[in-house]
N, C-alpha and C positions, 0 to 999 in steps of 0.2 A: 191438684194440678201441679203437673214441673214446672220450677223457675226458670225464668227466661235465661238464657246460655248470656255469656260475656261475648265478645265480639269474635275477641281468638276463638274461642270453644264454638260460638255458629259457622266460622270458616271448616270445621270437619264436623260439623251435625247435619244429620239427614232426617229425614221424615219418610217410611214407609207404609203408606195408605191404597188399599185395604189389606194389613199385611194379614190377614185372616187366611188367604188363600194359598194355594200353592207356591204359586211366585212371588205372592210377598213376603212371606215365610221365611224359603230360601234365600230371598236378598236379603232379608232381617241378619240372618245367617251368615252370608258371605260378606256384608257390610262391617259386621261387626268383625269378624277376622283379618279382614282388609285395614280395618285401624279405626275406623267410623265410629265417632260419635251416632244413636241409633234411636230417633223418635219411633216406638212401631205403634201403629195407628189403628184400632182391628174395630169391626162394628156389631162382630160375631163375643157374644158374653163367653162361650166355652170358650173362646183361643186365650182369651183376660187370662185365666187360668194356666195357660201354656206360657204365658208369656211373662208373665209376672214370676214363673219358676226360672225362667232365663233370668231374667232380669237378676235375681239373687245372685246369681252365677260371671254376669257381667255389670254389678252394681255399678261401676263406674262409667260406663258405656251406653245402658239400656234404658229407655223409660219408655214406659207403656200405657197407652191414651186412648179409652175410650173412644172412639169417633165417629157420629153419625154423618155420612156426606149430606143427610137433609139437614142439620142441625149444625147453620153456618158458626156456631159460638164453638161447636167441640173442635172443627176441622181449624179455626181458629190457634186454639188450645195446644193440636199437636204441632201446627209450624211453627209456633213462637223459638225463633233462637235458631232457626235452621234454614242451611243454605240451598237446600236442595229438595226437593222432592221424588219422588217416585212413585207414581198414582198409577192403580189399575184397578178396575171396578168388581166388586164382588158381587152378584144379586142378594138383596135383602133377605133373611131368613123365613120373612112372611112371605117372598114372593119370588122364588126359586129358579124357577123355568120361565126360559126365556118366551114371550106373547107376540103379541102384537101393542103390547101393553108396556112392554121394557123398554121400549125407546125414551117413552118422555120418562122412567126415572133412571135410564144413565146418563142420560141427557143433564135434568135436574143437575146432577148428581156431578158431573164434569163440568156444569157451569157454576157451581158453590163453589169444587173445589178449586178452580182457578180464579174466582174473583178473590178468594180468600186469598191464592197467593199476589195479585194484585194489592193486596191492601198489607201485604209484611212485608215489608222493608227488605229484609238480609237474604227472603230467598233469592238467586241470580237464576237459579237452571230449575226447570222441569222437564222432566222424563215421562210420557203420558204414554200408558201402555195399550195401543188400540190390537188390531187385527189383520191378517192377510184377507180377510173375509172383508175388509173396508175399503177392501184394492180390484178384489176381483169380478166381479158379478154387473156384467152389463149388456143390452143389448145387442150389441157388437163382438161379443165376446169371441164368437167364431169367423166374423168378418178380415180380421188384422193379420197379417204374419208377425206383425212385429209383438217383442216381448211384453208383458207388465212389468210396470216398474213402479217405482214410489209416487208416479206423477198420473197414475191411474186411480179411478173411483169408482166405489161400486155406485150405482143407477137406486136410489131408495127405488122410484114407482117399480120397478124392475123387480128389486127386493122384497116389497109388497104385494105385487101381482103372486110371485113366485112364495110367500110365506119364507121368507130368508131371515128370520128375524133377528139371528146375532150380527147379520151382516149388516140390514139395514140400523140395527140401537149402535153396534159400532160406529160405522159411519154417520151415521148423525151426530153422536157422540163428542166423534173426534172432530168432527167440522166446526160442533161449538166451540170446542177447544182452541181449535186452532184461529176463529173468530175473535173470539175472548182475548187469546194471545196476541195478537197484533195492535188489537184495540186499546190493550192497557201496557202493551210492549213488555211482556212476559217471555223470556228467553225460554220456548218449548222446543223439546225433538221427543217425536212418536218415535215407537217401535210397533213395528204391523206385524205383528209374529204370526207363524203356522201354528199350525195341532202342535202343543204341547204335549210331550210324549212324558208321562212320567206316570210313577205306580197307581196311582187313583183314576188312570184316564179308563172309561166307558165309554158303549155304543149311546150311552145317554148325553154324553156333552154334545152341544146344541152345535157347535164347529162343524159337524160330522154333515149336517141339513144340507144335500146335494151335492154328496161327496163322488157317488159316480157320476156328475155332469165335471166335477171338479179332475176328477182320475182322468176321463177323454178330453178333456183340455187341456192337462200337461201345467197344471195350477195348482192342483194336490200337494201341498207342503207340511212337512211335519218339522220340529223344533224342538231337540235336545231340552230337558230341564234347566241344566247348566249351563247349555251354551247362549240361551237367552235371557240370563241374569248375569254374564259377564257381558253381554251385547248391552244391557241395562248402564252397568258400570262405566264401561268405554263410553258411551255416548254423551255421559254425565261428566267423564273424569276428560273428553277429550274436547277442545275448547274449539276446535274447527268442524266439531260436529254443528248439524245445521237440519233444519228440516223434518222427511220422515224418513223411513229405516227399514225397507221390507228384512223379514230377519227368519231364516229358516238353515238347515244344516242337511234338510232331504225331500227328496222328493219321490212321491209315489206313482210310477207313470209305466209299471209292472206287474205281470200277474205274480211272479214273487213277491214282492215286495205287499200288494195287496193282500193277498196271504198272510203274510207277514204280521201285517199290522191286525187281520182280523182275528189273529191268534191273541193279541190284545188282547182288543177290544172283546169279544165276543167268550160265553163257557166253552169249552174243548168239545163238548156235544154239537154248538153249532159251527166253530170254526172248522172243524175235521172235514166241512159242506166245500169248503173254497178249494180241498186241495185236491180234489176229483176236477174242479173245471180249470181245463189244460187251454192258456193265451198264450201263445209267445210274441204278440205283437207288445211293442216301446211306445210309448206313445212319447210324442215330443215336446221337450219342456217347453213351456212358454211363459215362463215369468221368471225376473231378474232380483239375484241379493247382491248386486257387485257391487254397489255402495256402499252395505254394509261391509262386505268384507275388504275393501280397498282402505277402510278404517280402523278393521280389526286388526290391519295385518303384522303390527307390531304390538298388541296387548297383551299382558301377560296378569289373568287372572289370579295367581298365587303370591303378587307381590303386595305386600304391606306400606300404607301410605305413613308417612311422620306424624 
């Protein structure tokens, strides 16, 4: 186990948990070039191995922790010393794909880990990384002109009627959290990020579940790799952030663009199917990131902290 940080040294320590995945990976990464002291928290044995060859490479920066989110003593272990968190849930290795089954363990799972940071002292901020999938999906959905925003929630019964089930464990999820946070006055802000656009994305990530109701609604968002681990950054680094954070960089509301993406997602044998069906209808956007960006609009992801 790592020694507990001195005081100075938890003013610039972080904790990224479950950095096993894509996005935690990458903030591992841009944390540490940023100036960051860097708990990285992983639950996946292969990443131990990845991470621990960083670490050599950033001995003075890195330390890498075991962490079961059921296994309140580890998640303990990795925030000792650190001012911050960065949480976003990976499904267990035994239990992959998302059910009707995954709600009560990222549920679990985002209730450990914010009681944990209730109980350490030096963290001040967490960053809890939910879903645009936690925003959208309700019965009403075609009722409104007006936009989605951050003050929107998906419908669970809604979710569960319809088998939505990343939407519904998100939004559960994130409602404990946000529960929990009030309760023990844990200074949280979510990020509700779109489809993660990055080299490992497939028609198999669980996002994609009603994606053409999502496409004719004009709620279809997609989210740069990078641009949603500098939206991580900011919200952490910036002290008037508040709340949650719808966070995307695009939107799919085109039959280009649909295209586009199915060229993706999908082998070239079956994408080559979308570029025979000719739509030129727009469909119109109907959900908002102007909060996020009205915060972004002076961050400058390449600068180095002291």
């Amino acid at each position: 186990m790592a020694p507990a940080a001195s005081f100075n040294e938890s003013s610039n320590t972080v904790c990224v948990m479950d950095a096993s995945g894509r996005l935690g990976t990458t903030l591992v990464h841009r944390l540490l070039h940023r100036g960051y002291n860097v708990h990285a928290a992983v639950q996946d044995h292969g990443k131990l191995e990845y991470f621990e060859e960083l670490s050599s490479c950033n001995s003075n920066k890195l330390r890498v922790f075991y962490s079961d989110p059921f296994d309140y003593h580890s998640i303990m272990d990795a925030l000792k010393g650190c001012c911050g968190l960065f949480y976003s849930f990976e499904p267990p290795s035994d239990q992959p794909n998302y059910d009707e089954f995954m709600a009560d363990v990222e549920v679990r799972a985002a209730h450990n880990v914010l009681e944990a940071c209730a109980q350490t002292e030096t963290i001040h901020k967490v960053v809890f990384a939910s879903s645009a999938t936690a925003v959208i999906w309700s019965n009403d959905r075609n009722k409104t002109s007006d936009d989605l925003d951050e003050r929107n929630w998906s419908d669970i019964n809604f979710c569960r009627k319809f088998k939505l089930w990343h939407a519904m464990s998100k939004a559960l999820a994130e409602k404990t959290a946000w529960a929990l946070a009030m309760d023990r006055g844990i200074n949280m802000v979510s990020i509700n990020g779109g489809l993660i656009t990055s080299p490992d994305l497939t028609i198999a990530n669980p996002y994609l579940k009603g994606a053409a109701e999502m496409y004719e609604d004009g709620v279809f968002v997609t989210v740069d790799l990078s641009f949603i681990v500098d939206a991580h950054i900011c919200v952490f680094e910036d002290v008037a952030s508040y709340g949650r954070y719808l966070c995307f960089n695009h939107v799919i509301n085109c039959n280009e663009d649909a295209v586009k993406l199915a060229a993706i997602l999908l082998p070239p044998s079956e994408s080559s199917h979308a570029k025979s069906f000719e739509d030129t209808r727009v469909h119109q956007q109907r959900i908002s990131n102007k909060k996020l960006n009205k915060l972004m609009v002076d961050f400058d992801g390449e600068v180095q902290i002291d």
